[in-house]
C-alpha positions in Angstrom: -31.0 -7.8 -69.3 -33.1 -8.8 -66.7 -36.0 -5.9 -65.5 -35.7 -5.2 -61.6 -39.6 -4.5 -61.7 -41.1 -7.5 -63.3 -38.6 -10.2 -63.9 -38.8 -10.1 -67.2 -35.1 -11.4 -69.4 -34.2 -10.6 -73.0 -30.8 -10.3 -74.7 -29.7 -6.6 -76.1 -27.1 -6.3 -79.1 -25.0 -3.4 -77.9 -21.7 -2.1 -80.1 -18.6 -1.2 -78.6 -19.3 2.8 -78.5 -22.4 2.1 -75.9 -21.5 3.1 -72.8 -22.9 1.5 -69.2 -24.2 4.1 -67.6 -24.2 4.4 -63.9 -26.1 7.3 -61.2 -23.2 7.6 -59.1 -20.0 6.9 -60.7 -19.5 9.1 -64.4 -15.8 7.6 -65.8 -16.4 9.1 -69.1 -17.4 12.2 -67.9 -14.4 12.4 -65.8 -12.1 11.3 -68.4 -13.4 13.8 -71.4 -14.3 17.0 -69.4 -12.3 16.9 -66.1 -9.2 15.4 -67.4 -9.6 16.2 -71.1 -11.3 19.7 -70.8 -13.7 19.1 -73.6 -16.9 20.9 -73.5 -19.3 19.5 -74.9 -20.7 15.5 -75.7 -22.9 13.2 -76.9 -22.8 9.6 -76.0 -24.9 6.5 -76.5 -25.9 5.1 -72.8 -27.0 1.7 -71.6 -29.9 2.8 -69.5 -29.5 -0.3 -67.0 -33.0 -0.2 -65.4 -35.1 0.6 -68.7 -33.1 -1.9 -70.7 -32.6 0.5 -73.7 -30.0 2.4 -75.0 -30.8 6.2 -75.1 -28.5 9.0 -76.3 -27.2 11.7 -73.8 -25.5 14.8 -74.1 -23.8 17.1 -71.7 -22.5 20.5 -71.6 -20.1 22.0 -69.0 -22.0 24.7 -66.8 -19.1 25.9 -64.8 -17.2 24.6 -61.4 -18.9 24.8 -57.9 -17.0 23.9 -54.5 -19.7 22.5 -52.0 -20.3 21.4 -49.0 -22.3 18.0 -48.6 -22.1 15.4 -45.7 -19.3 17.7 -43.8 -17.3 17.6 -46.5 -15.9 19.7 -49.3 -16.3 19.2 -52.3 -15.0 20.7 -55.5 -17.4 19.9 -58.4 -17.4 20.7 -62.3 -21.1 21.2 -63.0 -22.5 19.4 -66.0 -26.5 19.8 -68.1 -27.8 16.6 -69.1 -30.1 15.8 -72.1 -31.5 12.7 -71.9 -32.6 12.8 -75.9 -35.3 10.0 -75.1 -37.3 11.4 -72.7 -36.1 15.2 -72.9 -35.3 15.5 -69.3 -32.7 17.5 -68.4 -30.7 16.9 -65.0 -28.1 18.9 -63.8 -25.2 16.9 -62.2 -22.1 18.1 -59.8 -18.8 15.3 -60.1 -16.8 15.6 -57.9 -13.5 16.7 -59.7 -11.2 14.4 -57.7 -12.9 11.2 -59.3 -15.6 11.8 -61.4 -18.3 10.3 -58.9 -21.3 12.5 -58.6 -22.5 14.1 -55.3 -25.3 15.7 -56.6 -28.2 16.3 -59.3 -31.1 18.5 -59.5 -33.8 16.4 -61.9 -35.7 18.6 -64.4 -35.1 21.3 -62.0 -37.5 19.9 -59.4 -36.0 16.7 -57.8 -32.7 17.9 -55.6 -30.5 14.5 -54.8 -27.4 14.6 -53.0 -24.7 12.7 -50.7 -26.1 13.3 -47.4 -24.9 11.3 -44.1 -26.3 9.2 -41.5 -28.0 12.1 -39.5 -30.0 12.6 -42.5 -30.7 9.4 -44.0 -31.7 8.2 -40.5 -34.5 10.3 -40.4 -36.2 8.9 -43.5 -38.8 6.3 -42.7 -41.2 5.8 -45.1 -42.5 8.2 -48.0 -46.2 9.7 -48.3 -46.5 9.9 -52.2 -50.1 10.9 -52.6 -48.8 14.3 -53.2 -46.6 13.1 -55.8 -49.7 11.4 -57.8 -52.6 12.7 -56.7 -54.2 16.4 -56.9 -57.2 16.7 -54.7 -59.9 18.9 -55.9 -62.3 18.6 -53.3 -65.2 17.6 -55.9 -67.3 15.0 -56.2 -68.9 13.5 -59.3 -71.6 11.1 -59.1 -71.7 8.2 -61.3 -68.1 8.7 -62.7 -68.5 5.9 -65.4 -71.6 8.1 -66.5 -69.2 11.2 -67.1 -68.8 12.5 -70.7 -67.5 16.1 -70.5 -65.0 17.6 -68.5 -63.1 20.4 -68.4 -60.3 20.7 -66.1 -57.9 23.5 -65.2 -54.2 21.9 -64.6 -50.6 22.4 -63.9 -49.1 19.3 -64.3 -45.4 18.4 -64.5 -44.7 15.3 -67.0 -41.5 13.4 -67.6 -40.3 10.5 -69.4 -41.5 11.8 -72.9 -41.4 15.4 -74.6 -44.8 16.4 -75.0 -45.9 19.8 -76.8 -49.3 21.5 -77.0 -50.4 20.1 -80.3 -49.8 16.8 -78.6 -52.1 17.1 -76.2 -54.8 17.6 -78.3 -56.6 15.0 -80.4 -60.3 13.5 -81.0 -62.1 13.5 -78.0 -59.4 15.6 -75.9 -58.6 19.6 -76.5 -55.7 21.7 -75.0 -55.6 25.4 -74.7 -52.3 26.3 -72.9 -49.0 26.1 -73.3 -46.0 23.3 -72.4 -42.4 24.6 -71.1 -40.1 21.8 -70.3 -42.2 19.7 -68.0 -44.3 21.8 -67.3 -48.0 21.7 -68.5 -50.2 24.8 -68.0 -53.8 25.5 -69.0 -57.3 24.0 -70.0 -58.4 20.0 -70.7 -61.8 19.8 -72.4 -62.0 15.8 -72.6 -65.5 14.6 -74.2 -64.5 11.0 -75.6 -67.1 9.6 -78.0 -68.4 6.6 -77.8 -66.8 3.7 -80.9 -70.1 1.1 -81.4 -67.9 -1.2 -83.8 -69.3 0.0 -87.1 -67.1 0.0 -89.6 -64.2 -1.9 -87.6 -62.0 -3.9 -89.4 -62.2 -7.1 -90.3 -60.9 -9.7 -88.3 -57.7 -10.9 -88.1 -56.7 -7.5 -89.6 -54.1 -6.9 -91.4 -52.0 -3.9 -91.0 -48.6 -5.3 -91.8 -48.1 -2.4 -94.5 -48.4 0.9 -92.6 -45.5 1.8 -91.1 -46.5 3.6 -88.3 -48.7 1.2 -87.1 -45.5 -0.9 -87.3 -44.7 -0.7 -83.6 -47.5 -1.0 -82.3 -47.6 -4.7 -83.7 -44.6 -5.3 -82.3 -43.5 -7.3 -78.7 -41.6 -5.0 -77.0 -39.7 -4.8 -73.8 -42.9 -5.5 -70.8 -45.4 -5.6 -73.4 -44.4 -9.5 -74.8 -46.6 -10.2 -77.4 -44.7 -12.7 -78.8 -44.4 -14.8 -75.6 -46.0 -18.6 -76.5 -48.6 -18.7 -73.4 -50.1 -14.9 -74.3 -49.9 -15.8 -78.0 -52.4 -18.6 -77.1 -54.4 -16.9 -74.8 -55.3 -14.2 -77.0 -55.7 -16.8 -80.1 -58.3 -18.8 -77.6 -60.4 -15.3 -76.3 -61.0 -13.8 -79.9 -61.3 -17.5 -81.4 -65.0 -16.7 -84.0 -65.0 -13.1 -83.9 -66.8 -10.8 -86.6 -64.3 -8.3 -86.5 -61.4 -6.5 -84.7 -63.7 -4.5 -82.4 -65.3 -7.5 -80.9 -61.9 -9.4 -80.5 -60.7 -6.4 -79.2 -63.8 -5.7 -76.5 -63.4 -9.5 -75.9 -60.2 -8.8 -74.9 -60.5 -6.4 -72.7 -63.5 -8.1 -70.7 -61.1 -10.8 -70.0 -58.6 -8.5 -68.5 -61.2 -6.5 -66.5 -62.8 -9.7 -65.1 -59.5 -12.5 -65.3 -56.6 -9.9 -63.2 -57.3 -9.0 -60.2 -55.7 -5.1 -58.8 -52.8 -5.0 -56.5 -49.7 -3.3 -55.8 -47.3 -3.4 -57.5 -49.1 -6.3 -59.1 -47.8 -8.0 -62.3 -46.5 -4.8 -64.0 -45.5 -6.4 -67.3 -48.0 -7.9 -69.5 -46.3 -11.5 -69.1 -46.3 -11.4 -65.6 -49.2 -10.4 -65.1 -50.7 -12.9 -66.6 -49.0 -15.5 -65.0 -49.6 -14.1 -61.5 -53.5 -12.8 -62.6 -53.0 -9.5 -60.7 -51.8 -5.7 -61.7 -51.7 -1.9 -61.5 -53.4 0.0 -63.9 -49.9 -0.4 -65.7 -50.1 -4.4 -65.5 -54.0 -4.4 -67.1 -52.9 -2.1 -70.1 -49.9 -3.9 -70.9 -51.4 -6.8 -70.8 -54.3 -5.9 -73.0 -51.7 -4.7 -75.9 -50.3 -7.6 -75.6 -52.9 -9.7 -76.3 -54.2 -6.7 -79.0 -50.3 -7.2 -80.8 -50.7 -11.1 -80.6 -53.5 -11.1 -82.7 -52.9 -8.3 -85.3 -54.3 -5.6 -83.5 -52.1 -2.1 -82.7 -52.3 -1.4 -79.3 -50.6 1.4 -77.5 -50.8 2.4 -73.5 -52.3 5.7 -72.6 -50.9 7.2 -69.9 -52.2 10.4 -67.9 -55.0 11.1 -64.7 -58.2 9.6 -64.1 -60.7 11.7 -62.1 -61.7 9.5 -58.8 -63.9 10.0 -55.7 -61.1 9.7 -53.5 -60.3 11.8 -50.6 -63.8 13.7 -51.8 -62.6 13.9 -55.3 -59.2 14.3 -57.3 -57.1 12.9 -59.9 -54.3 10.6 -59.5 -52.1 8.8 -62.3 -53.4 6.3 -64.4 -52.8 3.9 -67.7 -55.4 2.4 -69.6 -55.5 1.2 -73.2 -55.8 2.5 -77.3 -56.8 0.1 -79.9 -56.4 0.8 -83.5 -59.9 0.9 -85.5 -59.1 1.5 -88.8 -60.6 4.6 -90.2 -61.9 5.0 -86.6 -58.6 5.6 -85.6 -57.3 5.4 -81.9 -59.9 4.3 -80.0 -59.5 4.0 -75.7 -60.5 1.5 -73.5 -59.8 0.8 -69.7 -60.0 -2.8 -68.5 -58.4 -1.8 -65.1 -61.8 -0.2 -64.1 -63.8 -2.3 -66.7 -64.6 -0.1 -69.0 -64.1 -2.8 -71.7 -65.2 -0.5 -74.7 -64.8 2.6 -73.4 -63.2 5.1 -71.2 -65.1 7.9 -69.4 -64.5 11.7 -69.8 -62.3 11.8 -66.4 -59.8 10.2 -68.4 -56.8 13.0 -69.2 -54.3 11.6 -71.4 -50.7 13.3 -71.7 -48.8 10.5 -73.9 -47.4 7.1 -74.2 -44.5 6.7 -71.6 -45.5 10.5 -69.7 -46.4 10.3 -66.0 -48.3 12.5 -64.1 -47.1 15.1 -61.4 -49.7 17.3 -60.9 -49.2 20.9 -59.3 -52.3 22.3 -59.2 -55.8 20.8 -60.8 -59.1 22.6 -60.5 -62.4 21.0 -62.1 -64.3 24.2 -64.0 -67.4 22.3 -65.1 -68.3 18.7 -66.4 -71.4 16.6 -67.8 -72.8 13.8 -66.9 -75.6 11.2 -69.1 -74.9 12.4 -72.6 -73.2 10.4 -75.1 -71.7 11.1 -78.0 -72.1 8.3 -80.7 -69.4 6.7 -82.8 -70.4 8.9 -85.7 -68.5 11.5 -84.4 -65.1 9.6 -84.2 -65.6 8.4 -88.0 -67.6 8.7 -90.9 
């Protein structure tokens, strides 16, 4: 598998029961519930541009004759589960052959087969609206900011999330979460982690299990790749314990990669081409973090900014793993090496953020809380 974003190769086991999956063309579908009649399935997919094998399922809606292109069209309409991310997409195949001539995405995202008096039109796409929600507020001194509280609808794919989820030290949820849909009230007041207490370092936290993956190289977060493995040896080389090699770290990344678009996007390559996203930094930083012992995990959400006179637009940053200090978030893309201000709004690991309406209710600036209120 080679990624189409970053370049990045590695070679995927895969048993005879996986199927490659495709967005246009559905043979198994058309073989088990067009010619077969079945209605209902789970399979195991090849996801071709994640590199990872996910489990669907489908269930037959009912049949639907359309019109797309100036043609007709008569379609058996199928729900998809993707059981990795929890999306559900909604797909009409074409009955004749199984190819599919349209989907509606977590019933938001309408794509269909459309002809050239359509697709001539499109020119270039103006996503700010997509990834940023203007709230017309400006806050002075943004890396001063410890509390926030926020007012959001947000839509979030690529992971199930839940209420509960959404709230943990430093961040609390009142509200509720249908489908991908986020609704209600962000109170985010992270506390500041001084280092007492860290562990020592090299850690070792080879026994916990659900630190496991976090230790772990993993597909655009290569830990185990010779040149990062160095690196990362060479930066934390003396430290008194993990928070200094991690803060160490992280001050490498915020000073060492510069920002661009798309920049490196994968932690290898951005270090080999020293520039990055907000996704590039982070990835890059658990990488490092893994290579030396440390669990790392990306953070992905919105970040208040003073753009367009104030708003929030998507943004990744990274957690290290403190020990009884627990998760502990840092953001080297806007070099906050050992900490992360309260207009950070975290929704999970692999989430993104689509915002649908965000209002700013009140926030704080000056006042810190101290690391004795993350642990004891």
């Amino acid at each position: 598998f080679s990624s189409p974003t970053s370049g990045v190769s590695r070679v995927i086991p895969v048993g005879r029961d996986v199927i490659f999956g495709s967005q246009t063309w559905y043979p198994h579908l058309y073989d088990d519930f067009i010619k077969k009649n079945i209605p209902e399935k789970k399979y195991k997919v090849f996801d071709m541009f994640r590199g990872e094998i996910t489990e669907k399922g489908y269930i037959r809606k009912s049949e639907e004759n359309i019109v797309l292109s100036d043609s007709a069209f008569q379609t058996l309409v199928l729900e998809e589960t993707d059981y990795t991310t929890g999306i559900k997409t909604t797909l009409w195949l074409n009955k004749a052959d199984g190819y599919n001539v349209k989907a509606l995405v977590a019933g938001r995202r309408t794509i269909y087969f459309a002809d050239k008096s359509v697709t001539s039109r499109i020119t270039f796409a103006n996503i700010d609206n997509e990834l940023f929600a203007r709230v017309d507020r400006k806050i002075p001194d943004i890396m001063n900011l410890s509390w926030l509280r926020v007012k959001a609808q947000i839509n979030s794919y690529g992971e199930e999330l839940t209420a509960q989820s959404l709230n943990f030290p430093g961040q609390k949820f009142e509200g509720t979460v249908k489908g991908s849909l986020i609704d209600g009230i962000f109170e985010v007041e992270p506390a500041r982690y001084s280092g007492r207490k860290a562990p020592p370092f090299p850690p070792d936290f080879s026994k916990s299990s659900e630190l496991k993956k976090y230790l772990e190289s993993e597909l655009m977060i290569e830990s185990d790749d010779p040149a990062i493995n160095s690196e990362a040896v060479r930066i934390t080389s003396g430290s008194k314990d993990s928070w200094e090699a991690a803060v160490r770290l992280s001050e490498w990344v915020a000073e060492n990669i510069a920002g661009a678009l798309p920049g490196g996007i994968s932690a290898k390559n951005t270090l080999t081409t020293r520039e990055a996203e907000c996704g590039g930094h982070s990835r890059l930083l658990a990488a490092f973090c893994r290579a030396v012992g440390i669990p790392a995990r990306l953070s992905v959400g919105c970040m208040y900014t003073s753009y367009y006179s104030g708003g929030f637009g998507q943004h990744a940053w990274t957690d290290v793993y403190m020990g009884d200090a627990g998760w502990i978030p840092v953001d080297a893309t806007i070099n906050e090496p050992d900490f992360v201000d309260a207009g950070h709004i975290r929704l999970g690991e692999k989430a993104t953020f689509r915002p649908v309406a965000v209002e700013i209710l009140d926030f704080r600036s000056g006042t810190k809380n101290s690391d004795s209120d993350i642990a004891d």
